[in-house]
C-alpha positions as CSV (number, residue, x, y, z in Angstrom):
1,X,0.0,0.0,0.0
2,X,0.9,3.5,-1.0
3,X,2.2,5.5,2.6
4,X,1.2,9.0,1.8
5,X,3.0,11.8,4.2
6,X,1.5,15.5,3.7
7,X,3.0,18.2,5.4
8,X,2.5,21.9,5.4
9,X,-0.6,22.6,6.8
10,X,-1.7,25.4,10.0
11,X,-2.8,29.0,10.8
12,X,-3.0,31.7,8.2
13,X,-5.0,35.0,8.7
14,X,-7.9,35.8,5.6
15,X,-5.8,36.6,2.2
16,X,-2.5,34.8,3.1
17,X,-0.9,31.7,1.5
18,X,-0.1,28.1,2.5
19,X,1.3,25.3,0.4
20,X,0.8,21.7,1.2
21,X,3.1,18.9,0.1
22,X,2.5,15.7,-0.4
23,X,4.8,12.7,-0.4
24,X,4.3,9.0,-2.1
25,X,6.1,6.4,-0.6
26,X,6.2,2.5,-0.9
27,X,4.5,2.7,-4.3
28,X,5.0,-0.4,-6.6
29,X,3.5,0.8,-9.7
30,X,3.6,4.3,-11.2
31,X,1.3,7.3,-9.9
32,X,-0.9,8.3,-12.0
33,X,-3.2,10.6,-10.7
34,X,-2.4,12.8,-7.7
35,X,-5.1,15.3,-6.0
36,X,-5.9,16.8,-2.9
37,X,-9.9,17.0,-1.4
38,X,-11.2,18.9,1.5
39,X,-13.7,18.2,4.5
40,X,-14.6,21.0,6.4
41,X,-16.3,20.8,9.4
42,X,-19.9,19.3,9.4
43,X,-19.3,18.5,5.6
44,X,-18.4,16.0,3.1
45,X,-15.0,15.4,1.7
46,X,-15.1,17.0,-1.5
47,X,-12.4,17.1,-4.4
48,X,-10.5,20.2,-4.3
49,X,-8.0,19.8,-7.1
50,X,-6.1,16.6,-9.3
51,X,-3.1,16.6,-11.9
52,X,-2.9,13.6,-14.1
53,X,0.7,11.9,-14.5
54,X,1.4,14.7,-17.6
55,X,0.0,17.6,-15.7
56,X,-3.1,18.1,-16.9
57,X,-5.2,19.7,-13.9
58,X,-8.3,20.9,-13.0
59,X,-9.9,22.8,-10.4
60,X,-13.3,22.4,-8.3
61,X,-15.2,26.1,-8.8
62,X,-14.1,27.2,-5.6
63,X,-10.5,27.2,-5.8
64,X,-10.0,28.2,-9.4
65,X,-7.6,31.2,-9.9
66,X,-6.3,30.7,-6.0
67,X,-5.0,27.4,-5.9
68,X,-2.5,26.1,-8.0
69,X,-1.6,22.4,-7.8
70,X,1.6,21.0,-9.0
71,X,3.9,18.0,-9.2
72,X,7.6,15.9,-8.8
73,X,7.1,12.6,-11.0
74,X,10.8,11.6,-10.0
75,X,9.7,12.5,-6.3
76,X,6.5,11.2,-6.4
77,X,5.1,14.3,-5.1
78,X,2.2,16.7,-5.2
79,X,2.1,20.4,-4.3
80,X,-0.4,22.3,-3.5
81,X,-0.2,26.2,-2.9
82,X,-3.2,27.7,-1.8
83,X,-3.2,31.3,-2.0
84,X,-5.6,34.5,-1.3
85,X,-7.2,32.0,1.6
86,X,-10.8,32.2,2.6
87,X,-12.2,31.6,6.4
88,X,-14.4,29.3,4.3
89,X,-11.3,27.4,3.3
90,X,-10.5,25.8,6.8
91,X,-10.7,22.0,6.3
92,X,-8.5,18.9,7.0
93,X,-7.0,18.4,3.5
94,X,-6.4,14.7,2.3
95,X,-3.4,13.8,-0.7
96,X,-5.1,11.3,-2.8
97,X,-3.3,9.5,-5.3
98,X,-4.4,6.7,-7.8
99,X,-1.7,4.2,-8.9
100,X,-1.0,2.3,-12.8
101,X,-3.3,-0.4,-11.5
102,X,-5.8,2.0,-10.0
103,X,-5.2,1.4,-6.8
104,X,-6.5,5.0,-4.5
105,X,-4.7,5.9,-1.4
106,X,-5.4,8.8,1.0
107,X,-3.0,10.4,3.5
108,X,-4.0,11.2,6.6
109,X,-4.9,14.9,6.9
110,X,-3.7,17.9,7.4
111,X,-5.5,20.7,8.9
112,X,-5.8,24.4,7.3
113,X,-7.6,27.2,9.6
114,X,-7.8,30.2,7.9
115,X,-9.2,32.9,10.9
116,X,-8.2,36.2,12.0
């Protein structure tokens, strides 16, 4: 199974920037697709963004012109900077990667709390 390790997460007043980093390890097949979903409080976990293997991304509405998502193929790792953050933004965000065969994995969380 695909260990996932995200780091980068915490406090950040309205309008600043975080970026969240995501680490593969342990995988025995290629990653294909890497993404990153959100679950605020009270809600479900939603998709927030994904980049196939050749970087093709895309965007929930939400995010779209704030958050950028990026990745290492020869690290097996996914980026995500979040900028111009919204109180509405605060969530646990999961790495979510789908292997050649796939296979999903999630990470455990990290938490974002954008407050003043």
């Amino acid at each position: 199974q695909v260990h996932l390790v995200e780091t980068g997460g915490g406090l950040v007043q309205p309008g600043g920037s975080l970026r969240l980093s995501c680490v593969a390890h342990r995988s025995r097949f290629s990653i294909n697709t890497m993404g990153w979903y959100s679950q605020a409080p009270g809600k479900e976990r939603e998709l927030g963004a994904t980049t196939s293997r050749r970087g093709r991304t895309k965007y929930t509405d939400s995010v779209k012109g704030r958050f950028i998502i990026s990745r290492d193929n020869d690290k097996d790792t996914v980026y995500l900077q979040m900028n111009s953050l919204k109180p509405e933004d605060t969530a646990v965000y999961y790495c979510w990667v789908v292997d050649a065969i796939g296979f999903e994995s999630w990470g455990h969380g990290t938490q974002v709390t954008v407050s003043s």
